[in-house]
NUTIVO-624655 format. One record per atom (N, C-alpha, C, CB): residue in one letter; atom name; x, y, z. Coordinates in pm, whole numbers, plus 50000, padded with zeros to 5 digits. Glycine has a CB too. Example, Ala and Ser with C-alpha at 12.3 -4.5 7.8 and 13.67 -1.06 7.14 Angstrom:
BEGIN
<pt "a" "N" <51319 49431 50780>>,
<pt "a" "CA" <51230 49550 50780>>,
<pt "a" "C" <51320 49670 50780>>,
<pt "a" "CB" <51131 49553 50905>>,
<pt "s" "N" <51285 49775 50708>>,
<pt "s" "CA" <51367 49894 50714>>,
<pt "s" "C" <51290 50003 50787>>,
<pt "s" "CB" <51408 49940 50572>>,
end
This chain:
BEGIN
<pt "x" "N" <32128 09084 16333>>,
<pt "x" "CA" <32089 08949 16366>>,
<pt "x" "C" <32107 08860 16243>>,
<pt "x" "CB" <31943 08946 16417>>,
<pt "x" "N" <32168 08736 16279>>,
<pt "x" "CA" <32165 08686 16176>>,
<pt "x" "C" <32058 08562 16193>>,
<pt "x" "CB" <32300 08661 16137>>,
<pt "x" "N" <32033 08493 16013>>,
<pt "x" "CA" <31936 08393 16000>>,
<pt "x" "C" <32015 08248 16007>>,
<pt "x" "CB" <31854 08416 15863>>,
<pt "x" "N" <31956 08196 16069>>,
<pt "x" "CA" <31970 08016 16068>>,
<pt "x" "C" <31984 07966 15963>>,
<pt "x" "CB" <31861 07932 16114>>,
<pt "x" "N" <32048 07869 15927>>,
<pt "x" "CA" <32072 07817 15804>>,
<pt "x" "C" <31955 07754 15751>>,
<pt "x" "CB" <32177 07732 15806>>,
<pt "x" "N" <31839 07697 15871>>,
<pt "x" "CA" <31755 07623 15884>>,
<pt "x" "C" <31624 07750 15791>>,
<pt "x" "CB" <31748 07567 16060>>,
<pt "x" "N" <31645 07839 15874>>,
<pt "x" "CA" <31557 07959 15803>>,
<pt "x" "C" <31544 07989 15691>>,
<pt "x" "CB" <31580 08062 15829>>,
<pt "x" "N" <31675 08018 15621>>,
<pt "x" "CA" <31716 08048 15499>>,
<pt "x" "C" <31689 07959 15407>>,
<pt "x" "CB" <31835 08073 15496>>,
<pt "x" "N" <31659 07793 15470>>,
<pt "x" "CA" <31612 07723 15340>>,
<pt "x" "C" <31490 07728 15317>>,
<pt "x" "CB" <31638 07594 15330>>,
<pt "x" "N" <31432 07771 15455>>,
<pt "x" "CA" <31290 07784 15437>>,
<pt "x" "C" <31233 07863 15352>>,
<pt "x" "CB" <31238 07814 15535>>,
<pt "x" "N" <31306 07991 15337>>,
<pt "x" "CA" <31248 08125 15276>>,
<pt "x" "C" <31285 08107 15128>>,
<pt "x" "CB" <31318 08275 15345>>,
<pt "x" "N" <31449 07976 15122>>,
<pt "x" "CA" <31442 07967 14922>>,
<pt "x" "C" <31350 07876 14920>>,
<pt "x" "CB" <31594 07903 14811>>,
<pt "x" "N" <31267 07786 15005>>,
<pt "x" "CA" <31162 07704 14922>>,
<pt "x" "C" <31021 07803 14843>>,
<pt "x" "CB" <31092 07583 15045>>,
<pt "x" "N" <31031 07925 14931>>,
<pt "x" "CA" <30912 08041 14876>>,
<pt "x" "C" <30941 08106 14759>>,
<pt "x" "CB" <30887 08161 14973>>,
<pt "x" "N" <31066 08080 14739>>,
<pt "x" "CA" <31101 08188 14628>>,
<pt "x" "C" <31073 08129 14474>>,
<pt "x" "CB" <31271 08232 14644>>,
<pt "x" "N" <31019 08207 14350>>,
<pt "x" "CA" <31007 08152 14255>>,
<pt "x" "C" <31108 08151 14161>>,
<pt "x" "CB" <30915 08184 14220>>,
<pt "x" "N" <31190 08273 14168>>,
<pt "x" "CA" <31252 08349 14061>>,
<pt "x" "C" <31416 08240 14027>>,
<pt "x" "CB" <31281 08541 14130>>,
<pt "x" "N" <31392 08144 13985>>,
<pt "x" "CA" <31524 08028 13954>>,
<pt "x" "C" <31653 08104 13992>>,
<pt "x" "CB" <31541 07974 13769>>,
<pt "x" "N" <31681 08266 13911>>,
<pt "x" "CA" <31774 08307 13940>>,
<pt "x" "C" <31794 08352 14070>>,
<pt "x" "CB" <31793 08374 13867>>,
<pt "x" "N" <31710 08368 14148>>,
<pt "x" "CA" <31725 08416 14303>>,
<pt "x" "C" <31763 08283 14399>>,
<pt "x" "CB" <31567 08489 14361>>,
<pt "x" "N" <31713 08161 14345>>,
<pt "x" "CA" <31722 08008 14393>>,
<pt "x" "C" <31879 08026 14373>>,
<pt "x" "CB" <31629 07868 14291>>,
<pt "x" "N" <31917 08016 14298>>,
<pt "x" "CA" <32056 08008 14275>>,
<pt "x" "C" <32132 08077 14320>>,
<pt "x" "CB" <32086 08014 14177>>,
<pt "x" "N" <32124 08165 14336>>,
<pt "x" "CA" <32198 08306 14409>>,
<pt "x" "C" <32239 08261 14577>>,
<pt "x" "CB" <32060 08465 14414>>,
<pt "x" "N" <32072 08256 14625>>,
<pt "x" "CA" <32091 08187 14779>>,
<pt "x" "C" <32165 08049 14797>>,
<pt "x" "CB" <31945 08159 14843>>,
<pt "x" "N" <32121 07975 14752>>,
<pt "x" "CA" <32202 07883 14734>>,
<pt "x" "C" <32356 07849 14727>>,
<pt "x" "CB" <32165 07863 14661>>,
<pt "x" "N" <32398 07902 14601>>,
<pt "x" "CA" <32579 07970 14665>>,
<pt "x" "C" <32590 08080 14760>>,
<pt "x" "CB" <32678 08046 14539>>,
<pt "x" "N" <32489 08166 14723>>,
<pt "x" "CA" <32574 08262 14912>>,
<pt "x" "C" <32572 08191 15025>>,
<pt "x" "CB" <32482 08412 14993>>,
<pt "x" "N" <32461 08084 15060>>,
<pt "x" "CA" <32457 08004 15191>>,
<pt "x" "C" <32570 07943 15233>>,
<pt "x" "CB" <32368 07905 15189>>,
<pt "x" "N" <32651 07882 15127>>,
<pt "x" "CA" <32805 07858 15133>>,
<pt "x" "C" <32889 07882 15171>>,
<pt "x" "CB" <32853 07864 15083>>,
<pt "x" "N" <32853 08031 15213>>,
<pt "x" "CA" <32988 08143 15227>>,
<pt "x" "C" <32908 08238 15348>>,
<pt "x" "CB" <33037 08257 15044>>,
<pt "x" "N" <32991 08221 15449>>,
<pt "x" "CA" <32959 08293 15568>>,
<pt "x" "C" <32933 08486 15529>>,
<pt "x" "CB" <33105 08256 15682>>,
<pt "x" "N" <33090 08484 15443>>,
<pt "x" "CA" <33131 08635 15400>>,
<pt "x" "C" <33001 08733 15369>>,
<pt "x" "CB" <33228 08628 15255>>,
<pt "x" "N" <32874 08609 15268>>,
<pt "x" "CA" <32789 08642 15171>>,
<pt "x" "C" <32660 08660 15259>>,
<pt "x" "CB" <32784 08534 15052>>,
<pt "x" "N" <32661 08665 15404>>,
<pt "x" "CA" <32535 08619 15510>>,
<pt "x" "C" <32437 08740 15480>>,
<pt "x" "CB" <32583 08612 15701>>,
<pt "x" "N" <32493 08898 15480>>,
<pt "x" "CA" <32418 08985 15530>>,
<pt "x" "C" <32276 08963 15433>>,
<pt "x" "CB" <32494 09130 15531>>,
<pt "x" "N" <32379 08959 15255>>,
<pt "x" "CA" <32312 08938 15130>>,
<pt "x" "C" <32219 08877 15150>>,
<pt "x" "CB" <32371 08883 15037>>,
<pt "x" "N" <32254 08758 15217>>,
<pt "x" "CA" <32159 08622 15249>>,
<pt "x" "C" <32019 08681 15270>>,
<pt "x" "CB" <32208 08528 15399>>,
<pt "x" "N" <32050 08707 15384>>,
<pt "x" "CA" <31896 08743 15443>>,
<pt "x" "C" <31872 08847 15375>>,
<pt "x" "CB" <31871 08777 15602>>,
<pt "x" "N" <31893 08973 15347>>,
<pt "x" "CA" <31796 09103 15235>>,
<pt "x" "C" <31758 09039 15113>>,
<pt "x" "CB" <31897 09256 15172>>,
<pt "x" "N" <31832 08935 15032>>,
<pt "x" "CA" <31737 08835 14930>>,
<pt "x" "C" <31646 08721 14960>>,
<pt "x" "CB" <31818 08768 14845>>,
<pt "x" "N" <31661 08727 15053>>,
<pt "x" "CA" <31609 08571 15098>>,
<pt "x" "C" <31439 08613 15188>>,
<pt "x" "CB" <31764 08477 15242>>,
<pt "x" "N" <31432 08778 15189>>,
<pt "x" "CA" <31340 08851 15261>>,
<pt "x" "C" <31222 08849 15145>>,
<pt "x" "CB" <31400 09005 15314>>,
<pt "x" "N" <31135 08920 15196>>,
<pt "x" "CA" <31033 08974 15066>>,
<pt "x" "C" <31132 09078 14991>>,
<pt "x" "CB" <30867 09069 15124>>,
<pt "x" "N" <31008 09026 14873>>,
<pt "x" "CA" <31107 09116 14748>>,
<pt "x" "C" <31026 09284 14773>>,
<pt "x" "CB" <31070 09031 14524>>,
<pt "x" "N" <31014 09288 14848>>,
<pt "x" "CA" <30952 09475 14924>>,
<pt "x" "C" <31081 09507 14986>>,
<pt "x" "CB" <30794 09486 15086>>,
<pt "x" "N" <31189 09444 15083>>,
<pt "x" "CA" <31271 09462 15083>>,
<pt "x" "C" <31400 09516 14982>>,
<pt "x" "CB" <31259 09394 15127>>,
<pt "x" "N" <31357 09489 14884>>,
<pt "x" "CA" <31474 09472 14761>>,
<pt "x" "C" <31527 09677 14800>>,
<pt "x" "CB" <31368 09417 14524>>,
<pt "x" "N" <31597 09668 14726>>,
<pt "x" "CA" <31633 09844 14701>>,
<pt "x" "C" <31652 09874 14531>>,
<pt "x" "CB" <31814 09893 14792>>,
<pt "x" "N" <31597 10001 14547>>,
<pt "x" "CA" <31643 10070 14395>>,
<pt "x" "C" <31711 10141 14422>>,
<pt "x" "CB" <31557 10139 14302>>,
<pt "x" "N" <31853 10150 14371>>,
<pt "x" "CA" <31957 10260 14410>>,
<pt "x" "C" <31959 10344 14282>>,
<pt "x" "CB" <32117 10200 14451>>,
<pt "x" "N" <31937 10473 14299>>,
<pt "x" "CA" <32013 10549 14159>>,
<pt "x" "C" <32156 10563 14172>>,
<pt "x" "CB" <31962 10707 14131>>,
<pt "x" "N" <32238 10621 14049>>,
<pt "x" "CA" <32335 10617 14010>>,
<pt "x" "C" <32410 10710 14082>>,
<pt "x" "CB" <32329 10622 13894>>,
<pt "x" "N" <32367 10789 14151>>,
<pt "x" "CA" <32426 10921 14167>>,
<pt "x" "C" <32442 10868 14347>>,
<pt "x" "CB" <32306 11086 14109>>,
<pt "x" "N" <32390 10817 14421>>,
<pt "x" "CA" <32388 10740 14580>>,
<pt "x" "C" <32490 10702 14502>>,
<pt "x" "CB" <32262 10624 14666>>,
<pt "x" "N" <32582 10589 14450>>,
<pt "x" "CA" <32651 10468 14421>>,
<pt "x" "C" <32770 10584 14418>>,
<pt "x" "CB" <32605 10355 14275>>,
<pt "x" "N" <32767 10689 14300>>,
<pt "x" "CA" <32876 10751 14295>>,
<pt "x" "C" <32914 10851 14437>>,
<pt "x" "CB" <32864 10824 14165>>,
<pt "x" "N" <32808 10865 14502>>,
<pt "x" "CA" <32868 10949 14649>>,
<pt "x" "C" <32916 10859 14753>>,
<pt "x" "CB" <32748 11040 14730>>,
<pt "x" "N" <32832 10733 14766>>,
<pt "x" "CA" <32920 10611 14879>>,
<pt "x" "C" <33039 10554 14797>>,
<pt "x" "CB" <32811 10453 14932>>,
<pt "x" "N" <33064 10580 14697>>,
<pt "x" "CA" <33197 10461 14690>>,
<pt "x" "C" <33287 10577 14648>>,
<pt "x" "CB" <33190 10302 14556>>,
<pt "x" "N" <33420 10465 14627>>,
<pt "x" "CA" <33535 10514 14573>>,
<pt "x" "C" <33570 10484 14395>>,
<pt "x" "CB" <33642 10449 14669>>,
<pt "x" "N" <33634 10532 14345>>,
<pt "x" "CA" <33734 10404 14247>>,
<pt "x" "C" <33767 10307 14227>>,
<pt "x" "CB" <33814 10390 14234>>,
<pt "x" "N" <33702 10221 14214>>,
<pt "x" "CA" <33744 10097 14170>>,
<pt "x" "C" <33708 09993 14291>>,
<pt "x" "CB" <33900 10103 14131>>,
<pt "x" "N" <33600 10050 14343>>,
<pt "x" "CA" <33489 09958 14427>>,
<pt "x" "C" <33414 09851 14355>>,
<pt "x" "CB" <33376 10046 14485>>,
<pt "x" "N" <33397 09755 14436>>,
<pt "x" "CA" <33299 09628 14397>>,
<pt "x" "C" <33150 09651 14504>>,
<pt "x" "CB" <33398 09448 14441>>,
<pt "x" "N" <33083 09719 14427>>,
<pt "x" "CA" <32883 09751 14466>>,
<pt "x" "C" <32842 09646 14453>>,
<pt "x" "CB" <32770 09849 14366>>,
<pt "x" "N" <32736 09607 14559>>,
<pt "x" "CA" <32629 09491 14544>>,
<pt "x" "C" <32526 09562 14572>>,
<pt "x" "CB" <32636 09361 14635>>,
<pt "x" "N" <32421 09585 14492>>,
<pt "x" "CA" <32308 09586 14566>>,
<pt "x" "C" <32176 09488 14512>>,
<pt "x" "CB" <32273 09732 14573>>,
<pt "x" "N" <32133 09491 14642>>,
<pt "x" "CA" <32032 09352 14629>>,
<pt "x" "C" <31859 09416 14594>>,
<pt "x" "CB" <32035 09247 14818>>,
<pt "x" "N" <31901 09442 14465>>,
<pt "x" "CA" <31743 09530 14397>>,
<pt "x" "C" <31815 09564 14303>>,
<pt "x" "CB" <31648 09677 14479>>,
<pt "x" "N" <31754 09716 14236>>,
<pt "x" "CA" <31751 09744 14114>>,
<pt "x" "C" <31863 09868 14080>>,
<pt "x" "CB" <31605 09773 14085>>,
<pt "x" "N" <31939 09874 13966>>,
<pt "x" "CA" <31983 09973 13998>>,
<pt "x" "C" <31953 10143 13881>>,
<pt "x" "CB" <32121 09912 14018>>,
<pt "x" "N" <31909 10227 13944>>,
<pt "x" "CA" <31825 10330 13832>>,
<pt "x" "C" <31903 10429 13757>>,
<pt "x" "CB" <31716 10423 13904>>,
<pt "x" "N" <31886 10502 13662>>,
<pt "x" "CA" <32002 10550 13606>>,
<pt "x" "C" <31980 10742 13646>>,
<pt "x" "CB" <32006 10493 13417>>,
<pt "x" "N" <31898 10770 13780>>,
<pt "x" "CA" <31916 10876 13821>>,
<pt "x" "C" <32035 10940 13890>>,
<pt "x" "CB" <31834 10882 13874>>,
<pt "x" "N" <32132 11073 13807>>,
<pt "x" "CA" <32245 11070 13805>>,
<pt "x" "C" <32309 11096 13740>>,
<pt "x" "CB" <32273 11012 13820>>,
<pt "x" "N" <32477 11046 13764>>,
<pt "x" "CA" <32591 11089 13689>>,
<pt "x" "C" <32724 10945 13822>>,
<pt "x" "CB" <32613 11338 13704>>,
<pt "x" "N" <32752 10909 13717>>,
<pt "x" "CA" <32838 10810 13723>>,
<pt "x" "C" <32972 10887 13704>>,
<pt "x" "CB" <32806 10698 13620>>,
<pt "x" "N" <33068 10954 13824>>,
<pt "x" "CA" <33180 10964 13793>>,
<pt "x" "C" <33299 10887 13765>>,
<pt "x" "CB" <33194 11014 13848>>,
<pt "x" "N" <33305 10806 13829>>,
<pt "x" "CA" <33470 10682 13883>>,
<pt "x" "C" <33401 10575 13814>>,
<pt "x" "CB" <33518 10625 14103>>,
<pt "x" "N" <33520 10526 13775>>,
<pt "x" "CA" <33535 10371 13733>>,
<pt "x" "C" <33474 10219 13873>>,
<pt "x" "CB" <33739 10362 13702>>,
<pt "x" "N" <33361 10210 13865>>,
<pt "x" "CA" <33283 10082 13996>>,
<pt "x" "C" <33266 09946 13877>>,
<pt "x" "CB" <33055 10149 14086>>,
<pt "x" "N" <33288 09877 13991>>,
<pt "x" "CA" <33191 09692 13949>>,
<pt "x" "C" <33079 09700 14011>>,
<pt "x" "CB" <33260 09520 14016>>,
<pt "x" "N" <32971 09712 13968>>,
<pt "x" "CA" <32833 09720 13999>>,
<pt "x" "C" <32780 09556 13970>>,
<pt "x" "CB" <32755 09848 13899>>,
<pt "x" "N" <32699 09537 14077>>,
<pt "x" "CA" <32673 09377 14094>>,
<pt "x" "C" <32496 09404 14136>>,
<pt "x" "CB" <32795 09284 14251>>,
<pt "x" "N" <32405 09361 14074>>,
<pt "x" "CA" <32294 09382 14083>>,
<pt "x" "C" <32186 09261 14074>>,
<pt "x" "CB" <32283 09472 14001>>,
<pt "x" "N" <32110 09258 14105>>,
<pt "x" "CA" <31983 09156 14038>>,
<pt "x" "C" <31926 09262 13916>>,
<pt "x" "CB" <31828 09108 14178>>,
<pt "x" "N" <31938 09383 13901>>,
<pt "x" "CA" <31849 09391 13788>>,
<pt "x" "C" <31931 09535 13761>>,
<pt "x" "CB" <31660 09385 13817>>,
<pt "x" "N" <31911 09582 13653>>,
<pt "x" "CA" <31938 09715 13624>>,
<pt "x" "C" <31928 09804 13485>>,
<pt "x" "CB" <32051 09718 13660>>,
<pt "x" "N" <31869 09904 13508>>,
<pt "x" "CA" <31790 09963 13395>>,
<pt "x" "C" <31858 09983 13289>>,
<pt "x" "CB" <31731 10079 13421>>,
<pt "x" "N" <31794 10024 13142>>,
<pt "x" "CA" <31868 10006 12994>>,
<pt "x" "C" <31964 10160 13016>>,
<pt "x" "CB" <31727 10004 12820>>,
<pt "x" "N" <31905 10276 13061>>,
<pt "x" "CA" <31971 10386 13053>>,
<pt "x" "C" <32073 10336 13150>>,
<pt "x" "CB" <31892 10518 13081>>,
<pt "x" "N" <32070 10326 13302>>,
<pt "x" "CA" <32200 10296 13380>>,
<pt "x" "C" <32283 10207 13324>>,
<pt "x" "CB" <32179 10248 13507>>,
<pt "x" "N" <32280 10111 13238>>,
<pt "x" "CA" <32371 10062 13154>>,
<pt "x" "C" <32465 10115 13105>>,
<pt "x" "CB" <32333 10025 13077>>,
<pt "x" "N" <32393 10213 12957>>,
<pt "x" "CA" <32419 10251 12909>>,
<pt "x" "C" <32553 10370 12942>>,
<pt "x" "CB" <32322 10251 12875>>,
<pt "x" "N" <32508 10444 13069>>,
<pt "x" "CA" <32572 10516 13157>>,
<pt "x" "C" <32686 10492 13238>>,
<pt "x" "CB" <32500 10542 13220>>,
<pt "x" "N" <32688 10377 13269>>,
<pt "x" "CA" <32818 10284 13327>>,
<pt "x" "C" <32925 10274 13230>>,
<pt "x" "CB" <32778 10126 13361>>,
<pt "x" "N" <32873 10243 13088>>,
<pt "x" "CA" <32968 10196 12975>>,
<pt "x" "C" <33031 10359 12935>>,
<pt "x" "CB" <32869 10100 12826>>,
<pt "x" "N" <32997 10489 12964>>,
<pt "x" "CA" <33034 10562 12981>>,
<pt "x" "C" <33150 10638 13079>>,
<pt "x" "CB" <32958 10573 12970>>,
<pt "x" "N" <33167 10563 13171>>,
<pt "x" "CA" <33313 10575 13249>>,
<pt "x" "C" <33333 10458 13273>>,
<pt "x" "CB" <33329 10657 13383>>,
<pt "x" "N" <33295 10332 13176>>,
<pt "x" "CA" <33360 10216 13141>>,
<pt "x" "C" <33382 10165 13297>>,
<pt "x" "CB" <33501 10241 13040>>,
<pt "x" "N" <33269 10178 13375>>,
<pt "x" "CA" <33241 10080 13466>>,
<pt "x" "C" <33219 09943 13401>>,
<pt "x" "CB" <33128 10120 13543>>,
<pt "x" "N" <33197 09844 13498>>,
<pt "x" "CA" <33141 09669 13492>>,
<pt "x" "C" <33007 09678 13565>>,
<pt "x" "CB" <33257 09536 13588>>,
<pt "x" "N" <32908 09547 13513>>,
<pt "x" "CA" <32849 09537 13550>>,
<pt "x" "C" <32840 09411 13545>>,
<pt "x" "CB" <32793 09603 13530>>,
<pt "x" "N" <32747 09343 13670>>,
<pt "x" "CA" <32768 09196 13669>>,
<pt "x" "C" <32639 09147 13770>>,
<pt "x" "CB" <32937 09150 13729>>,
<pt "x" "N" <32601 09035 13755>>,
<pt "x" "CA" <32486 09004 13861>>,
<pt "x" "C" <32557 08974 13987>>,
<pt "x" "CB" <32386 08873 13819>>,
<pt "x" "N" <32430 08945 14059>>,
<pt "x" "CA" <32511 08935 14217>>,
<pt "x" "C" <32596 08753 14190>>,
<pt "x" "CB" <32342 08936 14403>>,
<pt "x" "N" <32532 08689 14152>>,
<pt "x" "CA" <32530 08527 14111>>,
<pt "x" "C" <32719 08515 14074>>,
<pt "x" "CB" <32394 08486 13929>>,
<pt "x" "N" <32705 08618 14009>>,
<pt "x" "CA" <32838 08596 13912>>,
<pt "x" "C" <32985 08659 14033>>,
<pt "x" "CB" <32813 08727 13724>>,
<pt "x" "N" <32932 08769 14114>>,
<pt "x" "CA" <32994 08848 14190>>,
<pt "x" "C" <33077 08690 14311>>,
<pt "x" "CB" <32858 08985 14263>>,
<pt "x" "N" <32944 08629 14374>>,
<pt "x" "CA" <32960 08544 14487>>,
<pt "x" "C" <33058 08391 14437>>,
<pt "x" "CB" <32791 08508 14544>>,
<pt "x" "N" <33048 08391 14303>>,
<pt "x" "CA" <33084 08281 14220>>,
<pt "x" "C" <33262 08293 14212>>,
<pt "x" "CB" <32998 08297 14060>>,
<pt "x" "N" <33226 08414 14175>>,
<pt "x" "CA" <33426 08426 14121>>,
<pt "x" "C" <33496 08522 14284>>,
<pt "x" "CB" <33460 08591 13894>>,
<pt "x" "N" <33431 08567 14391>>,
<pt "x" "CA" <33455 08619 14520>>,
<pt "x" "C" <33365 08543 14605>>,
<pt "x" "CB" <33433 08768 14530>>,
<pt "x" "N" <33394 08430 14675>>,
<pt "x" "CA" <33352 08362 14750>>,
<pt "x" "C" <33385 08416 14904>>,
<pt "x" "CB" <33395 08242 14710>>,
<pt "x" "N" <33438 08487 14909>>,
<pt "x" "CA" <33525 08544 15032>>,
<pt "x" "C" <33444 08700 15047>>,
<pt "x" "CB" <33724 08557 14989>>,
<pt "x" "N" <33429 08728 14928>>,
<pt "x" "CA" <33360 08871 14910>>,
<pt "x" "C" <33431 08994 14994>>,
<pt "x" "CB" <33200 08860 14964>>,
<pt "x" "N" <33550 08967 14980>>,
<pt "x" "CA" <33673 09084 14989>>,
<pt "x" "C" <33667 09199 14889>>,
<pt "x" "CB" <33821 09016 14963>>,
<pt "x" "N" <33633 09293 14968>>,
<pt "x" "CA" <33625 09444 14938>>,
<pt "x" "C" <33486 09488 14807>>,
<pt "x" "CB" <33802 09487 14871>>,
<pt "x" "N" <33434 09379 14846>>,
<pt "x" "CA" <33260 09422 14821>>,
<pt "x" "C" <33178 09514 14962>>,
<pt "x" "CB" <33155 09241 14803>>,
<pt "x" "N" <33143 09624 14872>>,
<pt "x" "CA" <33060 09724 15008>>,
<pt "x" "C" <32906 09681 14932>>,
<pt "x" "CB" <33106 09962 15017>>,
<pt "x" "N" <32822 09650 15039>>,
<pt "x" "CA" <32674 09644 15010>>,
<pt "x" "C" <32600 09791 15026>>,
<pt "x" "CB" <32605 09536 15115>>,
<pt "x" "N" <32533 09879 14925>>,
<pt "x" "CA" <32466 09965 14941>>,
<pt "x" "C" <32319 09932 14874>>,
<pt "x" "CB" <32538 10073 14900>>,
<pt "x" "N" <32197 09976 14988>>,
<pt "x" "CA" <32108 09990 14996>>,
<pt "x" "C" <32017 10078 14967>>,
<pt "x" "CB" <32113 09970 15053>>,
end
């Protein structure tokens, strides 16, 4: 199901976090960016913590990850991913720069992929 545009402004007037204001704000723009829409635009109980090791069994090589929460550094990072997050821990960092993955916020992801071609959302 999707949310009303009307909805979605409702739920960024609740939100505090500037960087989450901003986020919704350009995804509302972009049809591509809807699902995002609504799992950020929800309570932040919704959010997800993904560990590292989920990310490396759903994707491939040289995938573009969004996930809309945190991302944990339980795991082993095989393949080269663009990981796109609202938040993500000092060790999973650290661990990415180890098979010289990217990492990037979601803000930055919707900014330079407005179309959001061959971004998979995992939860």
């Amino acid at each position: 199901m999707e949310l009303s545009q009307t909805r979605i402004k409702e739920r960024i007037q609740r939100k505090t976090n500037p960087e989450i204001i901003e986020l919704l704000r350009l995804a509302r723009k972009h049809k591509a960016w809807a699902s995002l829409t609504k799992i950020i635009s929800g309570s932040t109980r919704r959010y997800s913590s993904v560990n590292l090791d989920q990310i490396d069994k759903e994707t491939k090589a040289g995938d573009t990850v969004v996930i809309p929460g945190k991302v944990l550094s339980s795991g082993k990072l095989t393949k080269k991913v663009k990981i796109c997050s609202l938040s993500i821990s000092e060790t999973a960092m650290s661990k990415l720069k180890e098979t010289k993955s990217e990492y990037s916020s979601i803000t930055e992801e919707v900014k330079s992929n407005s179309k959001a071609t061959g971004v998979k959302i995992i939860r």
